[in-house]
FIROZA-103215 format. One record per residue (C-alpha): x, z, y; residue in three letters. Coordinates in steps of 0.05 Angstrom, whole numbers. Example, Ala and Ser with C-alpha at 12.3 -4.5 7.8 and 13.67 -1.06 7.14 Angstrom:
+--------+--------+--------+-----+
|      x |      z |      y |   r |
+--------+--------+--------+-----+
|    246 |    156 |    -90 | ala |
|    273 |    143 |    -21 | ser |
+--------+--------+--------+-----+
***
This chain:
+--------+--------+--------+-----+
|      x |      z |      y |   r |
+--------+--------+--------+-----+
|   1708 |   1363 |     85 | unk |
|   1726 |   1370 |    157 | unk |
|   1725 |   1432 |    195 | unk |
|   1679 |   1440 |    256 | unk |
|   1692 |   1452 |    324 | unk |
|   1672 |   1503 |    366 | unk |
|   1617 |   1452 |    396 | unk |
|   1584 |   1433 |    326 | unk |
|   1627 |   1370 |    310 | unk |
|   1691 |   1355 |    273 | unk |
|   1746 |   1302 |    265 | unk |
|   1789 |   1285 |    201 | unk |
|   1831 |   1228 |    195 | unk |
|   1788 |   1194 |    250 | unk |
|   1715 |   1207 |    227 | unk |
|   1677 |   1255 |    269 | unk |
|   1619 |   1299 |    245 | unk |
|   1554 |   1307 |    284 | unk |
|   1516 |   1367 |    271 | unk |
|   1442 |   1337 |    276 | unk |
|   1386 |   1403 |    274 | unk |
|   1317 |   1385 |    262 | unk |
|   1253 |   1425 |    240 | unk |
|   1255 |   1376 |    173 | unk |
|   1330 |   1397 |    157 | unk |
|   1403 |   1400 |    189 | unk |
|   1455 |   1351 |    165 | unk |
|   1516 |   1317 |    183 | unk |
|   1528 |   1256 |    205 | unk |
|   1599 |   1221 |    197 | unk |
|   1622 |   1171 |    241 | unk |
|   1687 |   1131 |    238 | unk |
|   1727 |   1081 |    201 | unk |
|   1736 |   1107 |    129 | unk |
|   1677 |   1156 |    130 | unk |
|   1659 |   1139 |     54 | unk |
|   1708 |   1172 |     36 | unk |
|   1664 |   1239 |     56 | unk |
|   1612 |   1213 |     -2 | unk |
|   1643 |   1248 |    -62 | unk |
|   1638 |   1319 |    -28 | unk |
|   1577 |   1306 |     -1 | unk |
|   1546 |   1298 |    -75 | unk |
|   1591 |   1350 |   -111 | unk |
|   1600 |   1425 |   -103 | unk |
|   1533 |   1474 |   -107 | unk |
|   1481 |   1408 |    -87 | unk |
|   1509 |   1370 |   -144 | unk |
|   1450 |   1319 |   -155 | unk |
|   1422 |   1320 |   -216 | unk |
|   1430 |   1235 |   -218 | unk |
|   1433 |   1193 |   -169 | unk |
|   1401 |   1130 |   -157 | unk |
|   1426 |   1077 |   -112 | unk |
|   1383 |   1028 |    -62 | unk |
|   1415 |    967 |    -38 | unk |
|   1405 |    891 |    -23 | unk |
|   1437 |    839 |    -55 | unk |
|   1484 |    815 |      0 | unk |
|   1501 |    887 |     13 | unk |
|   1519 |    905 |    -62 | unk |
|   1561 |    841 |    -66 | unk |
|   1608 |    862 |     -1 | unk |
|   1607 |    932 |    -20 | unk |
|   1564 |    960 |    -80 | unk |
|   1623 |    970 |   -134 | unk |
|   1658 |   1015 |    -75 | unk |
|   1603 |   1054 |    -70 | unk |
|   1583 |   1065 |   -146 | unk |
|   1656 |   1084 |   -152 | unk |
|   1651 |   1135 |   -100 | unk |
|   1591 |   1169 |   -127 | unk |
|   1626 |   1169 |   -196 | unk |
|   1680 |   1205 |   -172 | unk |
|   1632 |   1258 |   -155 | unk |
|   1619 |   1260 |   -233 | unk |
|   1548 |   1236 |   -229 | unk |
|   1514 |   1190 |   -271 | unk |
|   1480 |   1129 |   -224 | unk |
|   1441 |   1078 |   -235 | unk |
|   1416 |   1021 |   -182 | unk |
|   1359 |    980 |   -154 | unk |
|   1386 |    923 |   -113 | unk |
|   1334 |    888 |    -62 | unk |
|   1327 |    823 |    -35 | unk |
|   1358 |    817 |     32 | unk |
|   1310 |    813 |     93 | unk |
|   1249 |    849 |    122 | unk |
|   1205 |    815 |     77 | unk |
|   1229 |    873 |     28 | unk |
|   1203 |    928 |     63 | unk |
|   1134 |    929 |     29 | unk |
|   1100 |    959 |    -28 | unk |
|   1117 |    924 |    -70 | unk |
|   1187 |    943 |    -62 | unk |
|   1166 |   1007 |    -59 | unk |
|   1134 |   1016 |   -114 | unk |
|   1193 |    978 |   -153 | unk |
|   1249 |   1030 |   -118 | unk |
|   1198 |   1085 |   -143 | unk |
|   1191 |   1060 |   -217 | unk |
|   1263 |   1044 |   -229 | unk |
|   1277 |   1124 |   -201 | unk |
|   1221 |   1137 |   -257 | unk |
|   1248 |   1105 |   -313 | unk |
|   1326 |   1123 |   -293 | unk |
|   1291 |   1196 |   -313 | unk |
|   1309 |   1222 |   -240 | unk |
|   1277 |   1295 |   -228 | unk |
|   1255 |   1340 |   -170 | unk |
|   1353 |   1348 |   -170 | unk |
|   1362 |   1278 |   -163 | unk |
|   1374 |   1233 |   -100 | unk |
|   1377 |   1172 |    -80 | unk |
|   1429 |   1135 |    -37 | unk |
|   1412 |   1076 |     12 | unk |
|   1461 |   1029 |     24 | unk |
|   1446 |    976 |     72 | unk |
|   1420 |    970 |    137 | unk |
|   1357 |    990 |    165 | unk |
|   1305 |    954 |    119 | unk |
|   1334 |    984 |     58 | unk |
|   1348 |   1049 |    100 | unk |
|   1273 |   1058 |    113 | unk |
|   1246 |   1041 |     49 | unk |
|   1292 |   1084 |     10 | unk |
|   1277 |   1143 |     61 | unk |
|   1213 |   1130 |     46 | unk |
|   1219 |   1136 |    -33 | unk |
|   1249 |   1199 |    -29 | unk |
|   1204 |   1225 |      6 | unk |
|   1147 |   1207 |    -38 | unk |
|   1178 |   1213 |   -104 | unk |
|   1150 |   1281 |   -151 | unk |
|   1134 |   1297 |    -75 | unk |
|   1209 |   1281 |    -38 | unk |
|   1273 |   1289 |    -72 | unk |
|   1330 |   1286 |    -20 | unk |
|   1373 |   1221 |     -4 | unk |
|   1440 |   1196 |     36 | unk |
|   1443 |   1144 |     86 | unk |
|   1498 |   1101 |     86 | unk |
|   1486 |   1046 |    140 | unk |
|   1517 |    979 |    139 | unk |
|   1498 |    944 |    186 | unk |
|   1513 |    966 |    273 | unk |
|   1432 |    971 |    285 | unk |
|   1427 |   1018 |    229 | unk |
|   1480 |   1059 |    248 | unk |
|   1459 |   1073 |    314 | unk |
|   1382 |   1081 |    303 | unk |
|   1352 |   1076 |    232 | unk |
|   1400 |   1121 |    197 | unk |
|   1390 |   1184 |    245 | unk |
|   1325 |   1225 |    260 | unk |
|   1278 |   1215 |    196 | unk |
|   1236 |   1161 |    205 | unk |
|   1220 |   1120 |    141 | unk |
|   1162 |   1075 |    120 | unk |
|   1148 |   1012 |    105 | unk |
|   1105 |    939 |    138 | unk |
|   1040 |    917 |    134 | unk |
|   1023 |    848 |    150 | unk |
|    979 |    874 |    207 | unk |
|   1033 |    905 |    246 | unk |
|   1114 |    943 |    237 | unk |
|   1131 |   1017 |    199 | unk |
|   1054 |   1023 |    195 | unk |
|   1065 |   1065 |    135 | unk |
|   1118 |   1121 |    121 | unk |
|   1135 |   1193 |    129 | unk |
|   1178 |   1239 |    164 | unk |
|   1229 |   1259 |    112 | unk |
|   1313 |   1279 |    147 | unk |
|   1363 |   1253 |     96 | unk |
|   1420 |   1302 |     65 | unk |
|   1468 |   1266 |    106 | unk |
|   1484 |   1200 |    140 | unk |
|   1556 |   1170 |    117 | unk |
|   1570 |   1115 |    188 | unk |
|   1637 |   1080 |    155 | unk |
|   1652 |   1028 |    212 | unk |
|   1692 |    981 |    158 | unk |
|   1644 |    963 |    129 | unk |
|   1621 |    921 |    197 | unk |
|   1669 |    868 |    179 | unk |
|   1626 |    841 |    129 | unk |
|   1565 |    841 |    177 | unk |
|   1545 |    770 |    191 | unk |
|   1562 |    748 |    274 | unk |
|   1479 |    746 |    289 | unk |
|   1458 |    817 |    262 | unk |
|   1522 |    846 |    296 | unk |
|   1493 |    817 |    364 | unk |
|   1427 |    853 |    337 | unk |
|   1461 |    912 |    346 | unk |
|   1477 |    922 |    410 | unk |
|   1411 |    922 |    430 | unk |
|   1384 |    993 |    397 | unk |
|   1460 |   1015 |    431 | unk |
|   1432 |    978 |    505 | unk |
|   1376 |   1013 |    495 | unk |
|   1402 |   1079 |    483 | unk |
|   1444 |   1083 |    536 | unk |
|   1382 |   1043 |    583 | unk |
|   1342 |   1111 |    561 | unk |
|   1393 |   1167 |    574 | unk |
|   1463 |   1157 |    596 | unk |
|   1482 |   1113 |    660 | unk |
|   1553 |   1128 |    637 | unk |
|   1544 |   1096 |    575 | unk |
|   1518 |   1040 |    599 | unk |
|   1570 |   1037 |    653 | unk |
|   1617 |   1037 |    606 | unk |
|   1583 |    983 |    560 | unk |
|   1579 |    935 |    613 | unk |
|   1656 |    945 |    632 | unk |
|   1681 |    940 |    561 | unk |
|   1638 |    880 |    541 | unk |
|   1704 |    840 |    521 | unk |
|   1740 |    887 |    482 | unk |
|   1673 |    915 |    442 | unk |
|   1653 |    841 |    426 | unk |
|   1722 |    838 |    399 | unk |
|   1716 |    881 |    360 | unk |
|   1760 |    946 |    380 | unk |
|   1737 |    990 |    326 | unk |
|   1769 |   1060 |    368 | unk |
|   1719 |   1042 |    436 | unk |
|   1662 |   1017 |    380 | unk |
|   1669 |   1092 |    349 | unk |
|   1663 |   1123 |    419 | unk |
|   1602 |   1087 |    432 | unk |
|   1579 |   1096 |    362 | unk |
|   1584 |   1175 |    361 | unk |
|   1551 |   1180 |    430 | unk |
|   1492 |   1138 |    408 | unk |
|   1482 |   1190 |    347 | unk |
|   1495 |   1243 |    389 | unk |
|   1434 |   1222 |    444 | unk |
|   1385 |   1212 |    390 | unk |
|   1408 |   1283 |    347 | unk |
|   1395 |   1313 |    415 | unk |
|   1323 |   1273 |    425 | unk |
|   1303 |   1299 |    351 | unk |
|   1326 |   1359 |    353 | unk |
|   1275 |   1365 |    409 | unk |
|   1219 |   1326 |    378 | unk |
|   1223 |   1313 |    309 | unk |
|   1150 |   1283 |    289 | unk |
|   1152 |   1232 |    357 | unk |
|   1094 |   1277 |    397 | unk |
|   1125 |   1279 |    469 | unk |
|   1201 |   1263 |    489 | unk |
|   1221 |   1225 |    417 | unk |
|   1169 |   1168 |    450 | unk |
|   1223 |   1147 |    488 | unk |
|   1274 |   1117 |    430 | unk |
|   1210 |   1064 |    430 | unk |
|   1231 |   1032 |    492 | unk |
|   1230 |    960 |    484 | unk |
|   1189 |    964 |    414 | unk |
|   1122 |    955 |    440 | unk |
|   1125 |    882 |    444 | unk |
|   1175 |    879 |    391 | unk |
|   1135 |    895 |    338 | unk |
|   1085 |    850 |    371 | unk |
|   1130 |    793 |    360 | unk |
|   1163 |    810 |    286 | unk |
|   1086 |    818 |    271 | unk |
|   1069 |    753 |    300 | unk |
|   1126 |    716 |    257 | unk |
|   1108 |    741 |    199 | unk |
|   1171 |    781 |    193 | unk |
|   1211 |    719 |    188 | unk |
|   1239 |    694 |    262 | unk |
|   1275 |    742 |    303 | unk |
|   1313 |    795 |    276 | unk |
|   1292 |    868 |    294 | unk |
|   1346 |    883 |    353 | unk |
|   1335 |    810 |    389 | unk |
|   1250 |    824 |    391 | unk |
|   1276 |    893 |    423 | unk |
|   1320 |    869 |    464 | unk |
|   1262 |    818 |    502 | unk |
|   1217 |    873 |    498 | unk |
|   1261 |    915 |    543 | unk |
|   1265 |    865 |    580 | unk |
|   1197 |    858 |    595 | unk |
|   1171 |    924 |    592 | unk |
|   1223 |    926 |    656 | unk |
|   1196 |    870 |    687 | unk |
|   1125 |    906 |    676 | unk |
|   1147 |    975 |    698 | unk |
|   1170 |    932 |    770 | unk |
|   1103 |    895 |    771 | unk |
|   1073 |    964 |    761 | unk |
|   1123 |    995 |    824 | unk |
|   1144 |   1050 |    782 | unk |
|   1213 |   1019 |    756 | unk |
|   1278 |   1007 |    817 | unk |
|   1279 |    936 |    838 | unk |
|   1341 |    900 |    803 | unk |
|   1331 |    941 |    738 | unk |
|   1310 |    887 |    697 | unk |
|   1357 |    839 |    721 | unk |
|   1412 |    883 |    702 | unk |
|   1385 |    896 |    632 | unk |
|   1381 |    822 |    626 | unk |
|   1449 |    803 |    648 | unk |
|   1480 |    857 |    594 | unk |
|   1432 |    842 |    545 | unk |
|   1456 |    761 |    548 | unk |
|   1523 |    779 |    561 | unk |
|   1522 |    824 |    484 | unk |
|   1494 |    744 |    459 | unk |
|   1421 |    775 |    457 | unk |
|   1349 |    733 |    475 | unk |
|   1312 |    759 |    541 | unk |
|   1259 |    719 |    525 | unk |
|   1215 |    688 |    483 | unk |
|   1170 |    623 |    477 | unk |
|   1134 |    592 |    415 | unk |
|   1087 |    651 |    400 | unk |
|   1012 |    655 |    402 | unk |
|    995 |    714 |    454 | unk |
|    932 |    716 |    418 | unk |
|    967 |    737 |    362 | unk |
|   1020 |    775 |    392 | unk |
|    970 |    813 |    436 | unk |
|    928 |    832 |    372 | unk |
|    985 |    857 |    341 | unk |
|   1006 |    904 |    386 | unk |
|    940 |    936 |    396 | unk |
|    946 |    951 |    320 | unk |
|   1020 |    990 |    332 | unk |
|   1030 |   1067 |    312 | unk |
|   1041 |   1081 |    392 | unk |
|    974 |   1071 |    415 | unk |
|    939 |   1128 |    436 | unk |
|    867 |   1135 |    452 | unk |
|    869 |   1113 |    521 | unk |
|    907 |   1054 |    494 | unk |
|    978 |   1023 |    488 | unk |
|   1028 |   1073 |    505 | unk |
|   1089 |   1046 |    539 | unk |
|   1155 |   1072 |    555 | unk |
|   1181 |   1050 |    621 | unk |
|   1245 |   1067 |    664 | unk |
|   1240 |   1087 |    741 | unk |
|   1317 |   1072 |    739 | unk |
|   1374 |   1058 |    698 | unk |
|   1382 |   1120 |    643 | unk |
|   1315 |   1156 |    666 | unk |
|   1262 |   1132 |    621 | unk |
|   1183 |   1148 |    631 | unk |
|   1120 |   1150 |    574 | unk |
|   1062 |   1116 |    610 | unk |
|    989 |   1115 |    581 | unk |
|    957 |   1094 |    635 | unk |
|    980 |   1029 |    641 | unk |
|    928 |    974 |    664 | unk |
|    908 |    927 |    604 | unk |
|    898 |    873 |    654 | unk |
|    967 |    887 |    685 | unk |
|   1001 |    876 |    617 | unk |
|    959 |    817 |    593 | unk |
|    971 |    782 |    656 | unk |
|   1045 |    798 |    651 | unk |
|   1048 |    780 |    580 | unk |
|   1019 |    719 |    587 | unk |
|   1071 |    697 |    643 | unk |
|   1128 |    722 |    603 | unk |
|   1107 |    686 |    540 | unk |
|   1093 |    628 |    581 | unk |
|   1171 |    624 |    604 | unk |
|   1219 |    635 |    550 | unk |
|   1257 |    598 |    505 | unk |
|   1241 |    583 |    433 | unk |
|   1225 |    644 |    387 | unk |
|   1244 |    600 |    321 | unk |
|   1289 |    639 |    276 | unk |
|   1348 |    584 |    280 | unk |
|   1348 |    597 |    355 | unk |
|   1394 |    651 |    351 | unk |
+--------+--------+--------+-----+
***
């Protein structure tokens, strides 16, 4: 194990460790190419698990599941698996309930933990099992996809979907640690890589103009893959959100803000069914227009939404989307975890890196805007992108 720095962090052989403190629990986070190779401390020594049972999905296990099970045997811990079908679809109960039963019969006890290999669906859902299992056993997160690493993995938030509307169920449960290995990347397909980058637009959209600065001016050589500026960018995303949940772990004031852009993208996953645009393009049109409604509004700078647009694109991300029902889409947004009781709340920006949690926003205001936006984009068909 790495030894820490005098500001909380530490670097071996290239992976840095980010202290993240929360009310729920504080645990590391590891970020940088070859960070699995932190997994076999991580499970050995005085927190030795008991068993441990590993969550994955099938195209997942088949780029890196025998890695992984060799890793936690070299801990000297028995393991047994449950492997997923790929997709959002498999974040339901019935999922759950098979993660939960497998843990059951695999004779796992209040010692044993569970590891969740994949990217944010199987992330959540595994959270999730832990924390309902003989009442929360503890678990690992070791992301695979970019989205994941920069969002799902960190802060606590599992759950699960209901067909009326995103994460509708879950529970606030921190994982033992989060394992951010950025090899593994090169088996992530071109499309959910592009996904990606829009949980780390938004980050930076939220809470640091020099991360976006620097986003926008090293477009080429992150698209290209330069896994040294991608671990920079990485780390500081982690970073931002250990800092936000730290703050506010159960989402009741300042946490609000990670949502921006989420409003109408669970109103759109919702919509589809779960089955048309993956979970960082939805968010990436619905910064875009919850920009476009914060200028309508007067409360967001002129130009911001333009420039959120042209990075967005320039990362290969939708801005837009057309093809949808706002009946449907309007419905399911008024059935999302962020509404309050005066309503929808929405998380705006007055500028670049300062966001803003609005409640007060005008239903008309937004239904005319939606309607407008819906109205002009392109096709929201899951081959589109």
């Amino acid at each position: 194990m790495s030894k820490p720095s005098a500001n909380g962090d530490a670097t071996s052989r290239g992976v840095v460790e980010i202290r993240i403190r929360a009310p729920g629990g504080a645990y590391p986070a590891f970020v940088g190419s070859g960070a699995l190779a932190q997994l076999p401390a991580l499970l050995g020594g005085a927190r030795r698990p008991s068993s441990v049972l590993l969550v994955s999905d099938r195209r997942v296990f088949r780029a890196h599941g025998a890695r992984v099970e060799a890793l936690i045997e070299a801990s000297g811990v028995r393991s047994q698996r449950v492997v997923l079908p790929a997709g959002e679809s498999s974040k339901c109960f019935a999922q759950f309930e098979r993660i939960l039963r497998a843990a059951v019969r695999a004779g796992c006890d209040r010692h044993a933990l569970l590891v969740a290999l994949g990217g944010g669906v199987v992330g959540d859902i595994t959270g999730y099992a832990a924390a309902s299992l003989l009442r929360g056993v503890e678990f690992v997160q070791v992301p695979t996809s970019l989205l994941a690493m920069v969002d799902a993995s960190v802060g606590g938030k599992t759950g699960i979907n209901l067909p009326e509307g995103k994460n509708l169920v879950g529970a606030f449960w921190q994982p033992r640690a989060v394992v951010i290995d950025l090899d593994v990347l090169a088996t992530l397909p071109a499309r959910e890589s592009r996904s990606g980058w829009a949980e780390i637009i938004k980050t930076a959209a939220i809470r640091d103009a020099r991360l976006l600065a620097r986003i926008e001016s090293q477009r080429d050589a992150l698209i290209g893959g330069d896994l040294e500026l991608l671990a920079g960018v990485v780390a500081r995303c982690v970073r931002i959100k250990a800092d936000v949940v730290a703050a506010d772990e159960k989402e009741s004031g300042l946490r609000m803000i990670l949502n921006f852009g989420h409003t109408l993208a669970h109103g759109i996953e919702a919509a589809q069914g779960y089955d048309g645009l993956l979970h960082g393009e939805a968010v990436a049109i619905g910064m875009v227009f919850a920009a476009r409604l914060g200028e309508s509004l007067g409360c967001t700078a002129a130009g911001t939404a333009a420039r959120l647009e042209r990075t967005l694109d320039d990362f290969g991300l939708p801005t837009a989307v057309r093809g949808l029902s706002f009946a449907r889409v309007w419905g399911a947004m008024g059935r999302d975890k962020k509404r309050g009781p005066c309503g929808l709340r929405w998380v705006l920006l007055a500028r670049a890196a300062k966001a803003m949690i609005r409640s007060d926003v005008p239903e008309a205001a937004v239904r005319r805007e939606l309607r407008g936006f819906l109205a002009t984009g392109v096709d929201g068909r899951k081959d589109r992108w």
